[in-house]
N, C-alpha and C positions, 0 to 999 in steps of 0.2 A: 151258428153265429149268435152272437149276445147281443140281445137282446136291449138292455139296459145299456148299451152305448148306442149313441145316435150318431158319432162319426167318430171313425177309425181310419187316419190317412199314415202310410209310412213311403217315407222315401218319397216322397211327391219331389217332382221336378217340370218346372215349365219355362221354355225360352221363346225368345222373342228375335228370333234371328242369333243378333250375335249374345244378345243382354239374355241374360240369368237370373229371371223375377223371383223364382221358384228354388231352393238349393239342397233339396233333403226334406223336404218337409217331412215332421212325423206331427198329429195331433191327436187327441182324444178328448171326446167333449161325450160327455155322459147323460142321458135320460134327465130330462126334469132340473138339467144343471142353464144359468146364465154363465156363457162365458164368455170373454172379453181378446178380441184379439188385439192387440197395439203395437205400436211402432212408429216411427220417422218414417215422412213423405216416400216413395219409393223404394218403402222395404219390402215388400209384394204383399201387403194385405187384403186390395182390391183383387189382384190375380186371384191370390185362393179365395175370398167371398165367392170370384166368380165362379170358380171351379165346384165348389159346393152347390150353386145355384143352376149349375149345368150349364151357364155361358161360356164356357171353356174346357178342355179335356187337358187332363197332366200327357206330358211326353214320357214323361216313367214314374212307375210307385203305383202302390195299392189303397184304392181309396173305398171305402164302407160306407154307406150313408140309408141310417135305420135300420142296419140285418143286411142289404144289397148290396152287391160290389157294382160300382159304376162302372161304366163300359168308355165305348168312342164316340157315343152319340151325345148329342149336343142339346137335352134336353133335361130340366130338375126333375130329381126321381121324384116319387109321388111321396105326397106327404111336406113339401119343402118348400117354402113361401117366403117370402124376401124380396132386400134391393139392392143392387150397387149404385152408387151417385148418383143417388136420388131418386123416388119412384117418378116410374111413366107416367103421364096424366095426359088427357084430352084437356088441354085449358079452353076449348068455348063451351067446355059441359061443364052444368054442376055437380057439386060431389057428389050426389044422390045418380046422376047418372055417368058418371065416374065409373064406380063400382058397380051400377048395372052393366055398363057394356065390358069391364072387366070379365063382369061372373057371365056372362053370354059367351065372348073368347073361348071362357070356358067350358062353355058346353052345357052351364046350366042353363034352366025354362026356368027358372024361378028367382024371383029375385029374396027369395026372403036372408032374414041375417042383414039387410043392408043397414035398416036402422038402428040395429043392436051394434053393429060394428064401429058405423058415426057415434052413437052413444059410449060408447065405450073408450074411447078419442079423443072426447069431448069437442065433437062436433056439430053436432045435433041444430044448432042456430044458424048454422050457413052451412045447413045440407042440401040448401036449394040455389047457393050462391054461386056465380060462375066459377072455376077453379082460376081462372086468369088473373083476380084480384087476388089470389090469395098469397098471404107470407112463408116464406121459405119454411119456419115452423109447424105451418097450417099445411102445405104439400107432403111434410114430412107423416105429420099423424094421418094423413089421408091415405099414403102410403103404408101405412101399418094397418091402418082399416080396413085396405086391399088386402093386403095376408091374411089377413084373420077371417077373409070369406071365407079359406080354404079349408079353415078349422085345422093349422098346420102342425105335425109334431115336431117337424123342426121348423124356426125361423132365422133367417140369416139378413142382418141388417147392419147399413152402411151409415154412420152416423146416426143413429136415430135422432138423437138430441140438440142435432142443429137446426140452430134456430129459434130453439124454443123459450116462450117463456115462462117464467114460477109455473103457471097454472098449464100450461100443457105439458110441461117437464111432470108434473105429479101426474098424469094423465099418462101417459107413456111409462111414467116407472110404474105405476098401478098396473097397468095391463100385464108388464111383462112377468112382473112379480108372481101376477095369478095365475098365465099361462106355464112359467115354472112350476108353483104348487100344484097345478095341473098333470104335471108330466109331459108337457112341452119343453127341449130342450132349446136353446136363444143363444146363437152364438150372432156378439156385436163388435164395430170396431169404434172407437171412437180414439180422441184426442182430448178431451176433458179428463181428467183424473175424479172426478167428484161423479161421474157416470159410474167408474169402475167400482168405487168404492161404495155405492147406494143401490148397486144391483148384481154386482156378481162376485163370485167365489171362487173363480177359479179365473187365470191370464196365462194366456201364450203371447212372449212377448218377441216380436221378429224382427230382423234387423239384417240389412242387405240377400232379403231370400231365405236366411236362416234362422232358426229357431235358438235364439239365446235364454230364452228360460219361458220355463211351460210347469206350473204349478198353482198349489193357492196363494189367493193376493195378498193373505196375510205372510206367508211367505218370503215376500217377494219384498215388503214393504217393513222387514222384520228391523228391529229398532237393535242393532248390531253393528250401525256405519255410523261414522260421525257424520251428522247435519250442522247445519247454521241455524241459528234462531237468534230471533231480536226479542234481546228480554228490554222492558220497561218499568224503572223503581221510581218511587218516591227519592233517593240518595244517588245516581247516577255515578258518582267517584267511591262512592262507598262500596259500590253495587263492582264498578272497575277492578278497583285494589283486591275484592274479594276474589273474582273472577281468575286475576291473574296469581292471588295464590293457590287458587284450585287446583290439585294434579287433573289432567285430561283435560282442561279447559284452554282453549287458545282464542285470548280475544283479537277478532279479526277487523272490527271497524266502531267507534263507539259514536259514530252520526253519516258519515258518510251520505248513502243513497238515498238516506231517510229524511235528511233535512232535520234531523231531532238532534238537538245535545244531550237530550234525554235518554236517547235510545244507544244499548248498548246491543253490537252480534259479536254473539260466542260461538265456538265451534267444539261440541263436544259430543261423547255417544252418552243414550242417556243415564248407565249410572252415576257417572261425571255430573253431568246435569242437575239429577236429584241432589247430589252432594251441595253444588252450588245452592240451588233453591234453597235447601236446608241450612247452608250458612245464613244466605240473606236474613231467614226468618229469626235465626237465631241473633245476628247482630240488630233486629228492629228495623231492617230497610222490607217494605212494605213493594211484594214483586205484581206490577199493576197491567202486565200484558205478558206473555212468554210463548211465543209460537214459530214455527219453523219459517225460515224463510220461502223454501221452498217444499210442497209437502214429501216425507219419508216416500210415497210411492214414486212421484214425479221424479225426487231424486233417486232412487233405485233405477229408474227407466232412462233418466239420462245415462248415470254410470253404465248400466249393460249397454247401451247401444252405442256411445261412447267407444265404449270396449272392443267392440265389433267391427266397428268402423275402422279404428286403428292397426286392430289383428288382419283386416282384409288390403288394407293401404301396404301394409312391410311387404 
């Protein structure tokens, strides 16, 4: 078995009576990789987190997890730390004993690691504060701080980043970054695009069950579609007329949503685009904002699922 993959699922399939969470699944998430799984509300991504975490067994397919092939038993192979919808907490205990009666569960005598862990979280100042009071944020990194007693090679996490603010978001992407560099593999879901993009390299993206593209995010996010972007000039008709002599440029709204007469959306890929830009400069209109409306990934993940959704409705 290889070694250098931390999960190998093919053919995974899990139902739910009559519903079909699960439809084929095939994945690979490699040693020391951050990878991202996403999708639309009920495309089965909590199913397989769970199935990875041992909360769930597949009805068919071959699933690998660290070298092992998982069985029927309903337990995370060793090595495998995580949450779905949220971690467990005792809320009348503080976080300090949080994670002690976690690491007793499990069978440690020793609490050490707890305060390395809160540290690491950036918990450290209400490691003696009841969990009850704390913000959805603050449960999340407390949650992560529970995994990391376990010193995991792999970790599997359900939003981590909800909730969070500036300063525990750097705190969470820090952690995970290092435990990557580490050779801990980090497979997460989220629903932020700005998560995917500041910590992983590789996305399997799902959609009704099935896997519509499983690849890097550069990939995935490859600047070969036409986008919308609201460009902002000093010349706004100058910027128009240009726009509309541009081959590949189609202007789509020149105020619209934006409440700006200033603001012009064009729809072009981007060598269109630089073309435009390079007019402007050249006729002297001064381009003082130029950004996607929606960003290249976001729009790649709605087209794919999009896609899916429709091929599954005929």
């Amino acid at each position: 078995m290889d070694t250098r993959i931390a999960i190998r699922a093919r053919g995974i399939t899990k139902r739910f009576g009559d519903v079909v969470a699960l439809d084929g699944i095939d994945l690979d998430v490699a040693q020391g990789q951050i990878h991202a799984l996403v999708g639309p509300n009920g495309a089965g991504k909590t199913t397989l987190l769970g199935l990875l975490l041992g909360l769930a067994v597949a009805d068919r397919g071959r699933l690998e997890i660290l070298g092992t092939p998982v069985g029927r038993s309903l337990a995370a192979p060793y090595g495998v730390a995580g949450f779905v919808d949220g971690p467990g907490l005792y809320p009348s205990l503080t976080a300090k004993q949080n994670l002690a009666a976690l690491a007793a569960l499990r069978g440690a005598a020793r609490t050490t690691g707890i305060d390395d862990a809160l540290d690491q979280v950036g918990l450290t100042d209400v490691a003696d504060d009841r969990v009850r009071g704390f913000s959805l944020g603050m449960r999340q990194r407390l949650g992560l701080a529970a995994a990391l007693l376990t010193k995991p090679r792999l970790l599997v996490l359900d939003e981590p980043s909800n909730g969070l603010d500036p300063a525990g978001k750097k705190h969470v992407y820090g952690v995970l970054n290092r435990l990557a560099a580490e050779g801990t593999s980090v497979v997460l879901s989220s629903h932020r695009m700005d998560d995917l993009e500041a910590l992983c390299s590789e996305v399997t993206l799902v959609a009704t069950g099935r896997v519509v593209f499983s690849g890097p995010l550069s990939k995935l996010a490859a600047e070969n579609r036409e986008l919308d972007y609201r460009l902002l000039t000093s010349d706004p008709e100058a910027a128009r007329r240009l726009a509309v002599d541009t081959p590949g440029i189609q202007v789509v709204d020149d105020a619209g949503v934006w409440h700006d007469a200033r603001m012009l959306v064009v729809r072009a890929q981007v060598p269109a685009l630089d073309e435009l830009v390079a007019g402007l400069v050249h006729a002297g209109v001064a381009v003082r904002e130029l950004a996607p409306v929606v960003s290249p990934l976001e729009a790649a993940f709605l087209a794919l699922t999009e896609q899916q959704q429709q091929e599954v409705g005929q």
